[in-house]
N, C-alpha and C positions, 0 to 999 in steps of 0.2 A: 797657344798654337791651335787655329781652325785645324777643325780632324776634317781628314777625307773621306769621300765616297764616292759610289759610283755613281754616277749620273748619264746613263744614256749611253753607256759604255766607256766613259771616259771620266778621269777623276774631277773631282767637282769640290766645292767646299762650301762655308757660308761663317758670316762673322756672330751666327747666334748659334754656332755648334763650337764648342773652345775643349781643347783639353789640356789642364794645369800638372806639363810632364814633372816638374819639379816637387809639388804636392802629390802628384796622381789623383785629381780630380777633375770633372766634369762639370762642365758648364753650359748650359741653354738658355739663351738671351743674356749671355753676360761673358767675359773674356776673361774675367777674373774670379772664378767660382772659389766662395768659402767654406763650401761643404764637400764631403765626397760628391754629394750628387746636388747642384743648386740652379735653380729653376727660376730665372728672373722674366717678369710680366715686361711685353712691348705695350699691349692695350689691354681696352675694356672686356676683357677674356675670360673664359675657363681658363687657369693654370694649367691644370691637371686634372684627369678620369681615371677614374677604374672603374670599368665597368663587369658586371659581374656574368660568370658564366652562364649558357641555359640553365645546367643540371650544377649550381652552386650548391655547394652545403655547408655548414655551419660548421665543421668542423674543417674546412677551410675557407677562414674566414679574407674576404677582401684584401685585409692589410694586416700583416702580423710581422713581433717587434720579438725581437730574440737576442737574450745574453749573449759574452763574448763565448762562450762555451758552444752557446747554438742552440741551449736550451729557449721555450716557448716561454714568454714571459708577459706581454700582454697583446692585446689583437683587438683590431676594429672593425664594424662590419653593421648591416643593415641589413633590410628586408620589404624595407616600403617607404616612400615619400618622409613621414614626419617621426620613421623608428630611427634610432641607434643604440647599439647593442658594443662596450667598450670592458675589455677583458678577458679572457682565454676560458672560451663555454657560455662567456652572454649572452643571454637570446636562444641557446642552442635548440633544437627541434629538430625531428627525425625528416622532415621537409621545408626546404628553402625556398621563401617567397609568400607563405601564408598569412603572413602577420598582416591584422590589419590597420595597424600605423597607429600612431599617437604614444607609441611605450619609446622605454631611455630604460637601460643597463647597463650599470657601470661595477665593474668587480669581476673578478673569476666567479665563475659558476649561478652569476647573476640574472635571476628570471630563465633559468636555464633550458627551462621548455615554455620562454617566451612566445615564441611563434606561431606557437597555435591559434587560440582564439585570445590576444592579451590587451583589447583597445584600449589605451588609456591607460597604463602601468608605468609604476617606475619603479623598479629597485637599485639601490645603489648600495653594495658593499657586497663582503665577499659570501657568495651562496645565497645573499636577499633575495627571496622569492624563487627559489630554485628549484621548485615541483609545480609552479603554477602550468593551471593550461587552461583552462575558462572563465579563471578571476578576472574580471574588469575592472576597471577602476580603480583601482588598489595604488599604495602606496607603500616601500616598506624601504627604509635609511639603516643601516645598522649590521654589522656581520650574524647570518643568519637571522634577520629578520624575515617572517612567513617562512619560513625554509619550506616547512611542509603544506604550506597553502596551495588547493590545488584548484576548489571551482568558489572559494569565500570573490566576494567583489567589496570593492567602494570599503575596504581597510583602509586605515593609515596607523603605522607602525614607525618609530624612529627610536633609536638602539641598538646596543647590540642584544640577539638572542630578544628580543619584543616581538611577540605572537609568532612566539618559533613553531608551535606542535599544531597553531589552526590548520583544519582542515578545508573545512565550505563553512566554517561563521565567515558573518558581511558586519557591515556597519559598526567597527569597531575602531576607536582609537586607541592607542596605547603609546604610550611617549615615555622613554626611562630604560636602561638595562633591564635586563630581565619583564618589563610590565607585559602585565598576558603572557609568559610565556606558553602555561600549561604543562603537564607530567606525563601525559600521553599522547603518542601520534592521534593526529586524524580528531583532535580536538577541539569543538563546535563553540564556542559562544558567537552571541549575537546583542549588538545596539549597545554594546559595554564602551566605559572609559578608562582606562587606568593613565595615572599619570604618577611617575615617580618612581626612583630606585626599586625594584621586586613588589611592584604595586600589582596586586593579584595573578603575583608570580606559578601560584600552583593550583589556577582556575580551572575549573574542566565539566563544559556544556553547560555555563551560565549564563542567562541574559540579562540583559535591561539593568547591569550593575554600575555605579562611581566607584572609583576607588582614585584619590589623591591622597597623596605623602605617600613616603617610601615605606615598603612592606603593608602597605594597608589592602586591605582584603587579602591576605598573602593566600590562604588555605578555603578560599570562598569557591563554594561548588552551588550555590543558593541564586534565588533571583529576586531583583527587584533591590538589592540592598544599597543604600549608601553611604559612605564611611571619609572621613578627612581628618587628616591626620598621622604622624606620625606612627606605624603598628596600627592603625586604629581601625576594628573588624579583624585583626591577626589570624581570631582561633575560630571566626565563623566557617562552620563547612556548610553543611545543610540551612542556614536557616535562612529565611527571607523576609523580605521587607522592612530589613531594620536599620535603624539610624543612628550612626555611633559618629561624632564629631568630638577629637579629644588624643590628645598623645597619649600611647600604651608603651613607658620604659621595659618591662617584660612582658613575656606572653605565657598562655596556658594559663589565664587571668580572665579574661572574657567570655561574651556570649559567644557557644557553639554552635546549637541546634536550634533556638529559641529561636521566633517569626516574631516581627511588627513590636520591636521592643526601640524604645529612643532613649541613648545616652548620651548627654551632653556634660562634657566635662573632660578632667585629666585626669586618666588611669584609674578608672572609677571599676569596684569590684565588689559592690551591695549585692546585685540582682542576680538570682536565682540563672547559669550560664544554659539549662537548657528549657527555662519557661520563655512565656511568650506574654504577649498585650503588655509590658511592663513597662515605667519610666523612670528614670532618673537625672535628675540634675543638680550638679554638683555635690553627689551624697545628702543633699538637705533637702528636698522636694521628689518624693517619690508618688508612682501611681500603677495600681493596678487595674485591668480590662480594658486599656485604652482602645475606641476604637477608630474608624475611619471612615473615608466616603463622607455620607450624607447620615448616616446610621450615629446618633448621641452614644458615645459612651456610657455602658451601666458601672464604671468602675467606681474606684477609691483614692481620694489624694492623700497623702500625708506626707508631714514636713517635721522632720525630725524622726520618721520611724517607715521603717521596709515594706511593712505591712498592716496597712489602715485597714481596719474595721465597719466603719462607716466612711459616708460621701467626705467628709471633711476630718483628721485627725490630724489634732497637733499634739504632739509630744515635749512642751513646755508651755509658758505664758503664753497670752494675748496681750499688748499693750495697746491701747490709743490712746495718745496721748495733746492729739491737738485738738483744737477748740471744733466744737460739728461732730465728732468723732461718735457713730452710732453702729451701732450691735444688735441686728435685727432677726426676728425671728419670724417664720410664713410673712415675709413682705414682699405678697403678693399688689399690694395694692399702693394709694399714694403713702399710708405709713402702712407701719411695722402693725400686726396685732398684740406685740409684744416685742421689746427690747430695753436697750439701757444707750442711754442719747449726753453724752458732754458737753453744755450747751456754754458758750462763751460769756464769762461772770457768775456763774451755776455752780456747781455741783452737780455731780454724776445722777440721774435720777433713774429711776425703771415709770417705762411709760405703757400706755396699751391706747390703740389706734391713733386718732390726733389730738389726745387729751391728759395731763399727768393723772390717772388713778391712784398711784403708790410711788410715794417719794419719802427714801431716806436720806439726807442730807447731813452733814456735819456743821458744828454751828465755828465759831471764830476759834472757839476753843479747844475744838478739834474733835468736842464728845458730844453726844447725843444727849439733853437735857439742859446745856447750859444757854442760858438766854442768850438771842440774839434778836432782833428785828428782820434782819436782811436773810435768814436759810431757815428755809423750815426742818423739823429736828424729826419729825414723823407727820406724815400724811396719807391719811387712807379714805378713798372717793368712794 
């Protein structure tokens, strides 16, 4: 049924005004509406505007969607060319129209004080980024991710609760439940990674950190450290610049406070947790004074023991055993001024420069004395 109007004083009608008395709905450009209210295109057209008031404000947002009750349940709304702001408080800002385009909020209470200065922002979920007001760039997916970020830029955060407590740290990724959350408001890292389930869950004003696998760097307040792995860094708080790659099954097992220390291995727990310059790999090759830079190392390697004494300590055998196999000593030069050299068809000899001086040899029979032609039994040059 065309609905009437007035037209010029007198009733008028038109066949793209319809109303479906049997349904009780409304139709524009169609005669048979399937919605309450359905709105069918004649041409290449706007459908539909809403255009927004002078004195709009975010807390009445453009388009809002309400339960059978009546209750507020989600709402759409903008503020500039390339924003949208979708959810009940998206975007919200004590003034409407400020935003300078490029931001997307999607969730209740998402980017909540979007509007201000947020070029380039996106949060999506509920309460993501919901303190910001000068972060640019930023990125944050996850319920309460950045909650409390208010001037950090150029984050990207995805999770739930992922770099909840930043304040103004920038350059920071985190990806995982919990990664970067932090334990206190208004918590600054800066140029951090975390990637992984409570991957440097309880960080607080650290920079320049990795943290991959879940709980790794969990209790890291240090800078410069890198860690992968399963737990692996769990118990470092303070220390920095150290390098642990290696699953940690429990913690309160690791280094805490120690600096510039590298573990490589699984669940490795030799090294002294709060010294420093220290190395280990796989419990069998340790090293103390390691350094860095350009600056040689004054330390100690030992393989087989925690704590070398000298440049080189081995804690069992030496074997060589293939043919060539030499054992030099100050070979500084093309040979050795001493060593002991396996020379293929020989016998082990002790040599000094490029010439044998002292060779003991064993003869066929396995003893020193018994004739042979081919090994000499003693020789001294």
């Amino acid at each position: 049924t065309q609905v009437q109007f007035n037209s010029g004083g007198a009733f008028g009608a038109s066949a793209n005004f319809n109303w479906d008395i049997v349904n009780t709905r409304l139709g524009i450009g169609t005669a048979t509406p399937g919605a309450l209210l359905h709105i069918k295109g004649g041409a290449d057209a706007t459908q539909m505007i809403v255009q927004a008031y002078s004195t709009q404000s975010y807390t009445n947002p453009l388009i809002k969607f309400k339960n059978s009750a009546g209750a507020d349940i989600s709402a759409i709304t903008a503020d500039a060319q390339s924003d949208i702001y979708m959810g009940i408080g998206a975007g919200a800002s004590t003034t409407f129209g400020t935003g300078n385009g490029g931001s997307i909020f999607i969730g209740d209470g998402a980017g909540n004080h979007g509007g201000l200065v947020d070029l380039g922002s996106i949060a999506i979920g509920e309460d993501a980024m919901r303190s910001n007001t000068i972060g640019k760039n930023t990125t944050a997916i996850g319920e309460g991710s950045q909650y409390y970020n208010t001037t950090g830029g150029n984050n990207v955060s995805m999770g739930t609760a992922s770099l909840t407590l930043n304040g103004s740290g920038s350059y920071n990724t985190a990806l995982g439940t919990g990664a970067m959350r932090g334990t206190t408001n208004n918590n600054n890292q800066n140029y951090s990674v975390a990637v992984g389930y409570y991957a440097g869950y309880a960080v607080q004003n650290a920079d320049n950190n990795v943290f991959l696998g879940a709980s790794a760097g969990y209790n890291d307040s240090g800078n410069n450290n890198s860690f992968m792995g399963y737990q692996a860094g769990y118990d470092v708080t303070t220390g920095g610049h150290n390098v642990i790659i290696g699953d940690y099954p429990t913690t309160g097992v690791g280094i805490t406070t120690g600096s510039n220390n590298i573990l490589i291995g699984q669940n490795l727990q030799e090294l002294t947790a709060t010294s420093s310059n220290q190395l280990d790999i796989g419990n069998l090759i340790f090293a103390t004074g390691i350094g860095s830079g350009t600056t040689m190392s004054a330390g100690n390697v030992g393989i087989g023991t925690t704590s070398p004494n000298a440049t080189l300590e081995v804690d069992g055998s030496i074997l060589g055993n293939a043919d060539n196999t030499f054992f030099g000593l100050d070979a500084t030069g093309t040979y050795a001024r001493a060593g002991m050299t396996k020379k293929q068809f020989y016998d082990t000899k002790f040599t000094h420069g490029n010439s044998t001086k002292f060779v003991i040899s064993r003869s066929s029979s396995g003893n020193i004395g018994a004739s042979n032609i081919f090994t000499d039994e003693l020789t001294v040059d």
